[in-house]
C-alpha positions in Angstrom: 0.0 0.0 0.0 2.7 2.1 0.7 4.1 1.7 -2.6 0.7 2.5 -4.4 0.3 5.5 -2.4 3.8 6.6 -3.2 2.4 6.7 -6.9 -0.9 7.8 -6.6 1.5 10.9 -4.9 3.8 10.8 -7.7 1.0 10.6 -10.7 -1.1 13.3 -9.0 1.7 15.9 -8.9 1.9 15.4 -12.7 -1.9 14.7 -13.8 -3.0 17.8 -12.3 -1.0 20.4 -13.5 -1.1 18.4 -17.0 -5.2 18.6 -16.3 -5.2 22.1 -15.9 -3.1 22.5 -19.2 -5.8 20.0 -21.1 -8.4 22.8 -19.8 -6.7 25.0 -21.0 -6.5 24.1 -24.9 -10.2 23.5 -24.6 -11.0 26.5 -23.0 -10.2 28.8 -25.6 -12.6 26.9 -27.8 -15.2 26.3 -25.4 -15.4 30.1 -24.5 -15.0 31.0 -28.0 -18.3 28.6 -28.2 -19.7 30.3 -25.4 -19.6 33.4 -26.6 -21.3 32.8 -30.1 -24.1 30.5 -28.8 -25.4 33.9 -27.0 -25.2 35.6 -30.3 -26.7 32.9 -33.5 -27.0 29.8 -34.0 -25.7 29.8 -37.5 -22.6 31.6 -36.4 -21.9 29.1 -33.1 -22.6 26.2 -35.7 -20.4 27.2 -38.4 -17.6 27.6 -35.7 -18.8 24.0 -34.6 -18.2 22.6 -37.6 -14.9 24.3 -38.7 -12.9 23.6 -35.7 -14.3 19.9 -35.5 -12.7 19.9 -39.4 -9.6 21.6 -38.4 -8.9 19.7 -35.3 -9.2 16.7 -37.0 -5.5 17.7 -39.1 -4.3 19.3 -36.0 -5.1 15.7 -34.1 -3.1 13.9 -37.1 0.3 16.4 -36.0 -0.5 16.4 -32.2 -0.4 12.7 -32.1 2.6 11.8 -34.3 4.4 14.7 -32.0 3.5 12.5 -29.0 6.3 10.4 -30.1 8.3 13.0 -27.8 6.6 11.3 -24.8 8.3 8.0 -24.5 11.7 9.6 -26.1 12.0 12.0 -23.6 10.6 10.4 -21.0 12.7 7.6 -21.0 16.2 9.7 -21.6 14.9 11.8 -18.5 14.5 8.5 -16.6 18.1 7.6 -18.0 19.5 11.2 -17.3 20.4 11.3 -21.2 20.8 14.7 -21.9 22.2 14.5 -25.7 19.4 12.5 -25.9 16.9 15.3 -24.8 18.0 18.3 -26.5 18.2 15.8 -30.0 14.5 14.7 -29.3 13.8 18.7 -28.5 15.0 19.7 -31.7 14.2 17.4 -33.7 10.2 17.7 -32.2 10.3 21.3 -33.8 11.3 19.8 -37.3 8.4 17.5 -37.2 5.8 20.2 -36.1 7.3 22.6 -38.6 6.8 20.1 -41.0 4.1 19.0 -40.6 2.4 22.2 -40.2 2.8 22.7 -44.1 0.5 19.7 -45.4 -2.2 20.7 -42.7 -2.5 24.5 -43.9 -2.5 23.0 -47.7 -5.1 20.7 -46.8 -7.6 23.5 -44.8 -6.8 26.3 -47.5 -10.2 25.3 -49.7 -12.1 25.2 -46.1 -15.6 26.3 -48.6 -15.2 22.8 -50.9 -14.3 20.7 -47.6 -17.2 21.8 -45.5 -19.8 21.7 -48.9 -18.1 17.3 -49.0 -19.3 17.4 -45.8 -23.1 18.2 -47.1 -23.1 21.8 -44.4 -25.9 23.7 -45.4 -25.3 27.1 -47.5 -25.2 29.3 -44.5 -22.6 27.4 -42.6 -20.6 27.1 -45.2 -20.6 30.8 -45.9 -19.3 31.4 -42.2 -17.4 28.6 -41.7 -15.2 28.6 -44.6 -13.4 32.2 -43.7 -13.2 31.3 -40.1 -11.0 27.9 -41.1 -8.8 30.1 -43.0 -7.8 33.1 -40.6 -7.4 29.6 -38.4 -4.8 28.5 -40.7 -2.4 30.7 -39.2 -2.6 29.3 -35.7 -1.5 26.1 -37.1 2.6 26.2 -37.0 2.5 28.1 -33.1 -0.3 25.2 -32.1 2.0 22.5 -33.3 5.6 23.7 -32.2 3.8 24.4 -28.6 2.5 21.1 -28.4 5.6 19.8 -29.3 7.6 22.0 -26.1 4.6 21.4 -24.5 5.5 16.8 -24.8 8.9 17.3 -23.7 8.9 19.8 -21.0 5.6 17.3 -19.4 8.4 14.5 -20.2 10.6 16.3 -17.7 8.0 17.3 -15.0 8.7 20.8 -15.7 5.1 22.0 -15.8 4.5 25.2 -13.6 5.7 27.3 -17.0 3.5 25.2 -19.0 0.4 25.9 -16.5 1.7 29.5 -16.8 1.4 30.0 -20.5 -1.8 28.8 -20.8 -3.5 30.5 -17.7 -2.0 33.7 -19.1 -2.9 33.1 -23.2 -7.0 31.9 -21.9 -7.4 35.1 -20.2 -5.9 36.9 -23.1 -8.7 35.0 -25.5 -11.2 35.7 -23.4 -10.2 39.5 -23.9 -10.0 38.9 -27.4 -12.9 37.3 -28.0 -15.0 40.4 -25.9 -13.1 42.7 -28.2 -13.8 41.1 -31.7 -16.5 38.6 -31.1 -19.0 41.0 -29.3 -17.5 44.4 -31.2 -15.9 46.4 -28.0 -13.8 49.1 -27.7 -14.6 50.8 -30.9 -14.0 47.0 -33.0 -17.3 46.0 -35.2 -18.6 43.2 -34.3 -16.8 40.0 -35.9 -19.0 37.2 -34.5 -16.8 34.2 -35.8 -14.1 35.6 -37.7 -13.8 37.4 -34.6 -13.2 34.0 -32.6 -10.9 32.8 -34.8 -8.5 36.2 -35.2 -8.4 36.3 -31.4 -7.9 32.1 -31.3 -4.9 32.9 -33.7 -3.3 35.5 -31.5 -4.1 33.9 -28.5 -1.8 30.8 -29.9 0.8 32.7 -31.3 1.0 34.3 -27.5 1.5 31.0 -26.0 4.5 30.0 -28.3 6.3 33.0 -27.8 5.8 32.9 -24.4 6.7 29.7 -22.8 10.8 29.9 -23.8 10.5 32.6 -21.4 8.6 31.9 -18.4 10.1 27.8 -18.8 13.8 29.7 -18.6 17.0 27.5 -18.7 15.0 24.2 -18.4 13.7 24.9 -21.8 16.4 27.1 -23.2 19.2 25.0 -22.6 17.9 22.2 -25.0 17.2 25.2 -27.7 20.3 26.2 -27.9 21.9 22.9 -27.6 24.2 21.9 -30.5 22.9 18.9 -31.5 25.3 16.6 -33.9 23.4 14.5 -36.5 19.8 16.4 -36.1 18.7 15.3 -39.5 20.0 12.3 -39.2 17.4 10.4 -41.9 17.6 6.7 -39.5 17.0 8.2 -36.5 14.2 10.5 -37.9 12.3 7.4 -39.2 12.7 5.2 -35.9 10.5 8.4 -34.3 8.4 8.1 -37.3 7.5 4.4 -36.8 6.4 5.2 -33.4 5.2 8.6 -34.4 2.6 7.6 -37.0 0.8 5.5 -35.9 -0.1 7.9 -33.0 -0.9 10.6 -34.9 -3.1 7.8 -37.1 -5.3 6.8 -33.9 -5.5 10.4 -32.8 -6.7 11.1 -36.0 -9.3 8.0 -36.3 -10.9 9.1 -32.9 -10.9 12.7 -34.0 -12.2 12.4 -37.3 -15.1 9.8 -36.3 -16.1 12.8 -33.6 -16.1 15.1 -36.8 -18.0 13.1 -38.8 -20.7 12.9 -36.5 -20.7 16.7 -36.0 -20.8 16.7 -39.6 -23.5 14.3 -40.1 -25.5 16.6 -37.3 -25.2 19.7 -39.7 -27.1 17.5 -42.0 -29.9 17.0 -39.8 -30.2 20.6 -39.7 -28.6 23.6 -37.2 -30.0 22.8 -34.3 -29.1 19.8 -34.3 -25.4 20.7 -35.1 -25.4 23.3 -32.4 -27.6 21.0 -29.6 -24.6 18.5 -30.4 -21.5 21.0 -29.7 -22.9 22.1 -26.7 -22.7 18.0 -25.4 -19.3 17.9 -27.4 -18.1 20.6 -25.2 -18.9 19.0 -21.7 -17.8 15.6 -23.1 -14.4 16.8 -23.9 -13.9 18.9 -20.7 -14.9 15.3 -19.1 -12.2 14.1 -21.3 -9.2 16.2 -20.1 -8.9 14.8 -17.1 -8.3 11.2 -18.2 -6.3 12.4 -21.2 -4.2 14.0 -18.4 -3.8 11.1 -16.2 -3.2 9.8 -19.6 -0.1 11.6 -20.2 0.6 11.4 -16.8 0.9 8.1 -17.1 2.7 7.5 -20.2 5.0 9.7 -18.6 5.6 8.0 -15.6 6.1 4.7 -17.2 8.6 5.9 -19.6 10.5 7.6 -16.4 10.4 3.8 -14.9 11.3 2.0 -18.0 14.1 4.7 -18.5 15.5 3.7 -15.1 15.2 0.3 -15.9 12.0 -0.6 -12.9 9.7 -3.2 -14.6 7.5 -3.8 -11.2 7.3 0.4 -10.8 6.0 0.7 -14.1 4.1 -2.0 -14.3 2.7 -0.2 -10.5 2.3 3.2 -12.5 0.2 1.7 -15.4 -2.7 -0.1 -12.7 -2.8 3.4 -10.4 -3.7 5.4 -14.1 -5.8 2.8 -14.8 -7.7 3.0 -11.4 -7.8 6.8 -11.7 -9.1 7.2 -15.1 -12.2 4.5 -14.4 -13.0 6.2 -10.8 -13.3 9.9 -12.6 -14.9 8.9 -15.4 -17.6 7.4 -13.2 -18.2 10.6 -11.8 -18.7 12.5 -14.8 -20.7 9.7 -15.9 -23.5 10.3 -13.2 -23.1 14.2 -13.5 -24.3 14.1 -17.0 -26.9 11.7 -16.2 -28.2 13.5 -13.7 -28.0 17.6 -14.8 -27.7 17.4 -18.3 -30.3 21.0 -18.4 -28.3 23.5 -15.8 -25.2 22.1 -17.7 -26.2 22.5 -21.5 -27.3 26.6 -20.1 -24.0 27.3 -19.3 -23.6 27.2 -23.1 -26.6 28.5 -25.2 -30.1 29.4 -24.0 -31.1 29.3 -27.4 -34.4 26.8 -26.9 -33.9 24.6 -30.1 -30.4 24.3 -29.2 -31.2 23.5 -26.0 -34.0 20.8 -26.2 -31.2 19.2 -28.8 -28.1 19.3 -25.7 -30.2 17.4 -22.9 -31.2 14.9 -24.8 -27.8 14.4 -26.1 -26.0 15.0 -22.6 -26.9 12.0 -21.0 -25.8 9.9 -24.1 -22.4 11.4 -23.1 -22.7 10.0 -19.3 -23.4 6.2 -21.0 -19.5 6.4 -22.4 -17.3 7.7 -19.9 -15.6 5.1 -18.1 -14.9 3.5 -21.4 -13.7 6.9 -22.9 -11.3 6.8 -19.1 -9.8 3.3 -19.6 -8.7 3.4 -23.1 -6.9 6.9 -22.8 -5.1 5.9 -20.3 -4.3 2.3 -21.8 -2.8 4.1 -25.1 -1.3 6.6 -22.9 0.4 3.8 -21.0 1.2 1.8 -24.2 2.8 5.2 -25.7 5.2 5.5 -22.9 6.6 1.6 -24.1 6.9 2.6 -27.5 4.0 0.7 -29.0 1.7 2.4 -31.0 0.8 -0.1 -34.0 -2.0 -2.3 -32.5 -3.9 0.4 -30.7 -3.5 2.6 -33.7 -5.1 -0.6 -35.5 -7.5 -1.2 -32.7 -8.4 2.6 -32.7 -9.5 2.9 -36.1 -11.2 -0.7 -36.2 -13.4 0.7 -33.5 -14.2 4.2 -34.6 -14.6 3.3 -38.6 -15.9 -0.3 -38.2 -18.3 0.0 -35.4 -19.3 3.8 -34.1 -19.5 5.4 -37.7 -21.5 2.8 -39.4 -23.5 2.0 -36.6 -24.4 5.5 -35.7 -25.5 6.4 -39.2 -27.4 3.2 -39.7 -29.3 4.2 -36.1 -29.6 8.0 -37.1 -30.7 7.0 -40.9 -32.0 4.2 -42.3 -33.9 3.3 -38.8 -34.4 7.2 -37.9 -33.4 8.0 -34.5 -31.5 10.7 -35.7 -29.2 12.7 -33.5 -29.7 10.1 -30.9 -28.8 7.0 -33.1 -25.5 8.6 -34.0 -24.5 8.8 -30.3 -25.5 5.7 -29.4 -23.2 4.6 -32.3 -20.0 6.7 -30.4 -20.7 5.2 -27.2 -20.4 1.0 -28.6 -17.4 2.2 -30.8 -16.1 3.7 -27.7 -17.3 0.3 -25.6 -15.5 -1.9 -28.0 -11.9 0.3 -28.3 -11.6 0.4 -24.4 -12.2 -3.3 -24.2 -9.5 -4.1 -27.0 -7.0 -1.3 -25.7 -6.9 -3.0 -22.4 -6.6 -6.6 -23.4 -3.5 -5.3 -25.5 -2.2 -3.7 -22.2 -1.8 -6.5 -21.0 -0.3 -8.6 -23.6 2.4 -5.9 -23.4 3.1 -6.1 -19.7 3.4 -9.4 -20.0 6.0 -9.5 -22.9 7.7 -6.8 -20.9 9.4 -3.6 -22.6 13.1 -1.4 -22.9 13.9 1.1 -23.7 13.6 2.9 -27.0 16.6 3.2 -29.0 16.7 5.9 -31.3 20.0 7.3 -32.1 23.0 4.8 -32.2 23.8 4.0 -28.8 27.6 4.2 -29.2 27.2 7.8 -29.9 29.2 10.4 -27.8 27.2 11.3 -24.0 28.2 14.6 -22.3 
């Protein structure tokens, strides 16, 4: 007991300030939400629906940059500083890099949303608001990427920082542009996203300052053999695959929010609105998540099989128990909690219908982050990419649209649809947890390992 206790302590004082981040990135879109579902529903839908589009790219990057996790993490355990400063550097390639595809890719936001059968007047606000959103993309992505290694390291009060300081600036932001203060028209959802780009760009330029020499050092590092084309692709094998499951359970979320803007606006809007609380619910198991991976990297790095095996069962535990709670919360006030969002009344009857739905798939939405984010900090990210996009694109897409459509539940068929897709990923995520524990793991090599150490 002693032992657990030790790393519930030792999890806890990373998950929370790694929680409090998570809130943070979805803050700035929830507010942004907030403040438009007071305004139109047309204009709070069209930002629905374009950030569900563009986060589904941004999900692709963020996941192949979580490759940083078990690098890091690992040459942290092992105090391998070459290591760190190579996997620091070369994280900033990647996001750089891949930020180029992702802006090609969202530049014709008006023929993407018009696939995705939006009606006319979404389209018409949507498409502009994607492409002032473009420009957030490379500070989003090069942030994440700091964001992975300096978690890696425990180094998170700067992190916290930054993002406390860049939320209250959005909120500013969005008062300014969204709702036309200080002398500014009125912007409604171009407003959002001009204010969601600054706010980003803030952040970025930000944290090498507040995270000082525990960040710096690493930046300025001279790193021998950075594009080093062997030891770019080991981080790619583990990389992609990530960012492929991130972007399976990202884009199946989409879809649906697409598929709602078929049904009509209300239902698009009535759907954000339970989007929202089910990925606020979300942050704190994608925290203990990280935690997690984080933790059992650290062990593996130091070469403690029982501690990490120790470290995967107490994120385990925590992600099932908090999920419960937020389970019965939505179950139980899914009215007072769709009004802290829109009071708009068809947007509303939509949300507490939908709410509850949410509260059916939370301990499975808790158990298989944290079994990926455990899995991540081993290295293995094939089979739950594989089981990830099985469950989203073989069991909640076509099962939702064959509820919604052909047998006309609608909204409500396409949630029921999320929540077995969901059901069937966290039972196959943690039968794969343990077939790894059981083959046991090491560490990951990615440079040659008779290179020079300081």
């Amino acid at each position: 007991m002693s032992r657990w206790r030790e790393e519930v302590r030792n999890q806890s004082r990373l998950a929370i300030p790694v929680i409090v981040i998570q809130f943070g990135l979805m803050a700035m879109g929830a507010v942004d939400g907030a403040f438009l579902g007071r305004i139109d529903a047309t204009q709070y839908a069209a930002s629905a629906i374009g950030h569900s589009v563009m986060f589904v790219f941004l999900a692709f990057g963020m996941g192949v940059l979580t490759v940083l996790d078990p690098v890091v993490s690992q040459a942290f355990g092992a105090r391998d500083t070459p290591a760190i400063a190579r996997a620091v550097q070369r994280g900033i390639v990647f996001a750089l890099m891949l930020s180029v595809p992702i802006a090609l890719v969202l530049v014709p936001a008006d023929h993407l949303l018009r696939a995705l059968g939006q009606q006319d007047d979404v389209v018409a606000v949507g498409s502009p608001y994607m492409r002032v959103l473009i420009l957030s993309v490379p500070p989003f992505l090069v942030f994440a990427a700091l964001r992975q290694v300096l978690q890696s390291m425990h180094v998170l009060r700067p992190l916290v920082v930054t993002i406390v300081v860049a939320n209250v600036w959005n909120v500013a932001l969005d008062w300014i542009l969204i709702d036309g203060n200080l002398g500014v028209p009125a912007l409604g959802a171009i407003g959002s996203a001009w204010g969601t780009v600054i706010a980003r760009w803030t952040m970025l330029l930000m944290l090498p300052f507040v995270a000082g020499d525990a960040l710096r050092r690493y930046l300025r590092a001279r790193v021998s053999r950075l594009f080093e084309w062997t030891a770019l692709g080991r981080m790619l094998r583990i990389g992609l695959p990530a960012g492929t499951q991130w972007f399976a359970e990202v884009a199946a979320f989409a879809s649906v929010t697409a598929l709602m803007g078929v049904l009509g606006t209300n239902e698009l809007a009535g759907h954000q609105v339970a989007m929202h609380l089910a990925s606020a619910s979300f942050m704190v198991p994608l925290g203990l998540s990280m935690a997690t991976s984080i933790r059992v990297g650290n062990e593996i790095g130091r070469g403690d099989a029982d501690a990490m095996r120790l470290a995967v069962r107490v994120g385990i535990a925590g992600g099932v128990v908090v999920m419960a709670g937020f389970g019965i919360l939505f179950l139980s006030v899914p009215l007072p909690l769709a009004l802290i969002f829109t009071h708009i009344d068809g947007v509303l009857a939509v949300a507490v219908v939908l709410v509850p739905l949410a509260g059916l798939f939370q301990v499975f939405d808790g158990t298989q982050v944290v079994a990926v984010g455990a899995m991540r900090g081993m290295g293995d990210t094939r089979v739950p990419m594989l089981i990830h996009v099985v469950g989203f694109w073989g069991v909640a897409i076509p099962l939702g649209w064959t509820l919604s459509s052909p047998m006309g539940l609608g909204a409500i068929g396409l949630w029921y649809g999320l929540a077995a897709g969901l059901g069937s990923v966290a039972v196959a995520q943690f039968l794969r947890l343990r077939i790894v524990l059981r083959r046991g793991v090491s560490r990951i090599v990615i440079d040659d390992p008779h290179v020079d150490r300081e």
